[in-house]
N, C-alpha and C positions, 0 to 999 in steps of 0.2 A: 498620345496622351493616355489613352486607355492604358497602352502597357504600362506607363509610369506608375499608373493605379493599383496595376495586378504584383507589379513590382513593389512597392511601397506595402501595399496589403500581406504580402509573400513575409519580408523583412517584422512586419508587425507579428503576425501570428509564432513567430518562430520563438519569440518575445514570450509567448502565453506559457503561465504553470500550471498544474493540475495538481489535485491528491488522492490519495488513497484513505478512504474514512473506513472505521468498524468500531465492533465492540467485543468484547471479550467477555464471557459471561459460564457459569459453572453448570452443571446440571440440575442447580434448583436456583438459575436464573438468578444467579448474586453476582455481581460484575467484578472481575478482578482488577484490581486496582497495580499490578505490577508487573509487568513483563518487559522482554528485548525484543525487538524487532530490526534484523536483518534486511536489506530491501537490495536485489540484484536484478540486473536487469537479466531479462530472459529469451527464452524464441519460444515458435512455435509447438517445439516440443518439449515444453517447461522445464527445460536444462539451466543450470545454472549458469550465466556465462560473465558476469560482474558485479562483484561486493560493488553497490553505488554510497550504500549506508549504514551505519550503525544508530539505533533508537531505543532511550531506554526510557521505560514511561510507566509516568507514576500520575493514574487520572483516577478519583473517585467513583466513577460511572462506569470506568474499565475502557471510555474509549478512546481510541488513536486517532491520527489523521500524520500521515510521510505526504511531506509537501514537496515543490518547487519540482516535479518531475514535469517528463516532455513526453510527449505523445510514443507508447512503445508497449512492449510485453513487459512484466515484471513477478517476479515471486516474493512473495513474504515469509522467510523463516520466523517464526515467535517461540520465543524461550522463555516458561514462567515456569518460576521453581514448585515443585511439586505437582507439577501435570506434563501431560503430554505433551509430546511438542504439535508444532502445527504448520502445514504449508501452505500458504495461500498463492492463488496466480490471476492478477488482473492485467488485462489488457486497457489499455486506454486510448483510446480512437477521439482524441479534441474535445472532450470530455470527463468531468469528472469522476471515481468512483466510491461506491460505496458498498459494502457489504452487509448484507440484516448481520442480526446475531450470530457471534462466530462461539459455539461451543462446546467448552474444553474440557475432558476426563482426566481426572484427578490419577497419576500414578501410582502405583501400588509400593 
C-alpha cells in the first residue's frame, strides 16, 4: 500500500509546473516595457543546450514570468532594442523562481 502512495505521489508531481518571474528595469529604474525572451534549457555549465521557447512581452512594469517549465537548469537570453543584451541562468529544484531587479545598459 505504501508503494501505491509513493507511486501515485511520483506520477502527481511530475504533473507540477513552475516559472521563472523578473523584471526588467533601466538605470534610473523605469521598467522596460518590451523585450524577447529566448528560454533553453541548460547544464551545469550554462551552455546552451535547447531553444525550449520563444517570448515576446509587452508588460507595463517591465515584468515577465516563462511558465509551464519542469524542474531543471535553464538560460534566459533577453533581446530589447536598444540595450544590451542579457543572460540569465536559473535553476529550479521544485520550486518557483524569481529574480529582483534585472538591470539593463542602454547601447550606444
Amino acid at each position: 500500500m505504501v508503494n501505491f502512495f509513493i507511486t501515485v505521489l511520483g506520477l502527481f508531481s511530475l504533473n507540477i509546473n513552475y516559472y521563472i518571474h523578473g523584471r526588467l528595469v533601466n538605470h534610473e529604474y523605469s521598467p522596460i516595457d518590451y523585450f524577447i525572451i529566448k528560454t533553453y534549457q541548460s547544464n551545469e555549465k550554462r551552455e546552451y543546450i535547447n531553444l525550449i521557447r520563444t517570448d515576446t512581452v509587452r508588460h507595463e512594469n517591465g515584468e515577465f514570468m516563462v511558465k509551464q517549465l519542469k524542474p531543471g537548469k535553464y538560460l534566459l537570453k533577453i533581446d530589447v532594442p536598444k540595450y544590451t543584451g542579457y543572460l540569465l541562468y536559473a535553476e529550479i529544484k521544485n520550486v518557483n523562481y524569481s529574480f529582483s531587479d534585472i538591470f539593463l545598459q542602454a547601447s550606444r
